[in-house]
C-alpha positions as CSV (number, residue, x, y, z in Angstrom):
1,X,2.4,-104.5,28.2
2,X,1.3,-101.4,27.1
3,X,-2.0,-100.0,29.4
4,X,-2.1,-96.5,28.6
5,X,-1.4,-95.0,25.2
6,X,-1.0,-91.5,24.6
7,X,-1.7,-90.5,20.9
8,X,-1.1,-86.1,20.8
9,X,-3.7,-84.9,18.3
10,X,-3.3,-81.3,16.6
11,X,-6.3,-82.0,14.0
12,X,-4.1,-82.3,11.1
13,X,-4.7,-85.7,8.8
14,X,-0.8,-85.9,9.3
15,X,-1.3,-86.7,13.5
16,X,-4.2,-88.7,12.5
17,X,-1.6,-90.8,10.7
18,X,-0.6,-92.3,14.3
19,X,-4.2,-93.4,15.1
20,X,-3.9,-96.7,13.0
21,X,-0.8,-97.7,15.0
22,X,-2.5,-96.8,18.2
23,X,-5.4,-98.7,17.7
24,X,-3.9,-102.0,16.4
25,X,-1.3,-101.8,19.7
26,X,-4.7,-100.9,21.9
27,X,-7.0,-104.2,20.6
28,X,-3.3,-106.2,20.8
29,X,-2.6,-105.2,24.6
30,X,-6.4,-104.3,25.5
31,X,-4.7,-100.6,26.0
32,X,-6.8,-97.6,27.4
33,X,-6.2,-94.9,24.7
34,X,-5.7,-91.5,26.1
35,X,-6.1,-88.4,23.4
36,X,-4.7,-85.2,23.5
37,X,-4.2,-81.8,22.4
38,X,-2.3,-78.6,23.2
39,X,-3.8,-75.0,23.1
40,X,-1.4,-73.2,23.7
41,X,-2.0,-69.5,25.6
42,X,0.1,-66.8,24.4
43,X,0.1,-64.1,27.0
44,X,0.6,-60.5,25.7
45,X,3.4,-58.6,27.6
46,X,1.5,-56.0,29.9
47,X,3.6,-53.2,28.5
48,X,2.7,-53.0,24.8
49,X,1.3,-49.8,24.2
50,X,-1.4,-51.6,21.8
51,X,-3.0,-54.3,24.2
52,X,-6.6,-52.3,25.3
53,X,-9.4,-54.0,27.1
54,X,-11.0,-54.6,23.6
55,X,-7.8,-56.4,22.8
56,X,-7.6,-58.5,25.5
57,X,-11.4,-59.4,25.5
58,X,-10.9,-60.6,22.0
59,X,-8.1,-62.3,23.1
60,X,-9.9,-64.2,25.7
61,X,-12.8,-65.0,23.2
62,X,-10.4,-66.7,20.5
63,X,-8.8,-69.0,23.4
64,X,-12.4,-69.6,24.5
65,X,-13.4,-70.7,21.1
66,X,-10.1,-72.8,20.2
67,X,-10.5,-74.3,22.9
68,X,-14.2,-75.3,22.7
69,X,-13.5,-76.2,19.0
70,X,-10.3,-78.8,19.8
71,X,-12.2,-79.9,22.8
72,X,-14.8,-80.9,20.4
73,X,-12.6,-82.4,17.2
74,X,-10.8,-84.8,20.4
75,X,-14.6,-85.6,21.8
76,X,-15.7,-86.8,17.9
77,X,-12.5,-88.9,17.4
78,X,-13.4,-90.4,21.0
79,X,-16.8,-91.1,19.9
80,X,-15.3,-93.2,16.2
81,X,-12.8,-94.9,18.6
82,X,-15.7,-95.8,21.4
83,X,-17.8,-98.1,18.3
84,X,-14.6,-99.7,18.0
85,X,-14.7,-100.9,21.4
86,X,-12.0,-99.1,22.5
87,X,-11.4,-97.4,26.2
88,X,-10.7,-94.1,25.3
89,X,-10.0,-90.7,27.3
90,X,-9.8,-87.1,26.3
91,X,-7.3,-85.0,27.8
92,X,-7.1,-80.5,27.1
93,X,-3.6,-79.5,27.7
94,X,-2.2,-76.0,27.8
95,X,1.4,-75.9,27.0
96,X,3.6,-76.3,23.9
97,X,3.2,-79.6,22.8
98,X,6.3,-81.3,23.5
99,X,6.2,-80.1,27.1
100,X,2.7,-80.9,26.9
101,X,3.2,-84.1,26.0
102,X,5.5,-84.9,28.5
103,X,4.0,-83.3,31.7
104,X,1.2,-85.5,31.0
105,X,2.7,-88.7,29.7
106,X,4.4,-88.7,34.0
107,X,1.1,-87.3,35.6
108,X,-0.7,-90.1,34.1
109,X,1.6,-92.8,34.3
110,X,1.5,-93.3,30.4
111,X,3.1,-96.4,29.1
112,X,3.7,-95.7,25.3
113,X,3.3,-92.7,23.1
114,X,2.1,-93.2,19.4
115,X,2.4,-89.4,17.2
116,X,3.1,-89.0,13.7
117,X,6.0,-87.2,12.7
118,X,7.1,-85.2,9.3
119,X,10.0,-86.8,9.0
120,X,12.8,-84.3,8.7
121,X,16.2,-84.7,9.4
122,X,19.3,-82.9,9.5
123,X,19.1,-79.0,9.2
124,X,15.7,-79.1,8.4
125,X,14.8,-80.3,12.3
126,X,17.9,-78.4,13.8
127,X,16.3,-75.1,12.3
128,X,12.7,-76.1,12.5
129,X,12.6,-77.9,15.7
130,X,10.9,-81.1,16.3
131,X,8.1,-81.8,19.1
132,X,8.7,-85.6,18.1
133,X,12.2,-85.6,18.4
134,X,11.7,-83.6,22.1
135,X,9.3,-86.1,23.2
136,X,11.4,-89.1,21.9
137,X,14.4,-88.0,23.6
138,X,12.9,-87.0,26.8
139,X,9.8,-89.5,27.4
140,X,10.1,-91.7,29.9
141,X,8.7,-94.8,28.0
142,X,9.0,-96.0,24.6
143,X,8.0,-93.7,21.7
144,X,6.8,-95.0,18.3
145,X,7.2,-92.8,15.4
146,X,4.9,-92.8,12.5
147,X,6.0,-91.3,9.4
148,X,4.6,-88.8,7.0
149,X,4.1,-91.2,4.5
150,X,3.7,-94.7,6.4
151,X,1.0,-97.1,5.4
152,X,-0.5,-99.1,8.4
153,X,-2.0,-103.3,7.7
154,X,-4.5,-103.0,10.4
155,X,-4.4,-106.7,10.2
156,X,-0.6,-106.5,10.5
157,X,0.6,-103.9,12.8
């Protein structure tokens, strides 16, 4: 039923709280996992009067090394998941998350996303936004929601 599951990843513990619901779907449908995080790029506008070379250099060093550190947190969780037995793929996406998520959840034909969520509701995710609530109410394929505070039976998902 479900072949490829895409679980977004930030490093938090709180996204980590989708892994166990992720897993227990992955050994019940023999899923492919597929792991993923954002770094996003924030491009400084060309006509601040304070972006110099220096700036920009350390600018590009920072990305470089965000990205080399979250390509390395989603390779160790690939590695845990792999002695499970499971089929897992890493995936480096820049973009915001929600449209990260989604961009990548069409390009690779993904059949169920698993992401933890804080929970809010009402004014607190009007003001604060919500990539959860994005991605649930735009994906194109069912979306399970784990909650700040869920507790996961592996032995009963």
């Amino acid at each position: 039923m479900f072949k490829r599951i895409l679980i977004p990843l930030d490093g938090s513990d709180l996204a980590e709280k989708a892994l166990p619901s992720a897993i227990a779907l992955a050994h019940q449908f023999g899923s492919k996992l597929i792991l993923i995080r954002m770094v996003e790029v924030s491009y400084p506008t060309l006509l601040s009067p304070h972006l110099t070379s220096a700036t920009a250099v350390t600018m590009s060093e920072s990305y470089e090394q965000a990205h080399r550190a979250a390509e390395a947190y989603l390779l160790a969780q690939q590695k845990a998941l792999q002695q499970d037995g499971l089929d897992v793929e890493v995936i480096m996406c820049e973009a915001t998350p929600a449209d990260g998520i989604l961009y990548t959840t069409s390009e690779y034909h993904i059949d169920c996303i698993v992401m933890s969520t804080h929970g809010r509701g009402g004014l607190a995710r009007w003001t604060l936004g919500s990539v959860a609530d994005k991605v649930a109410r735009h994906a194109p394929c069912p979306v399970l929601l784990v909650r700040q505070n869920a507790i996961i039976d592996q032995d009963n998902p």
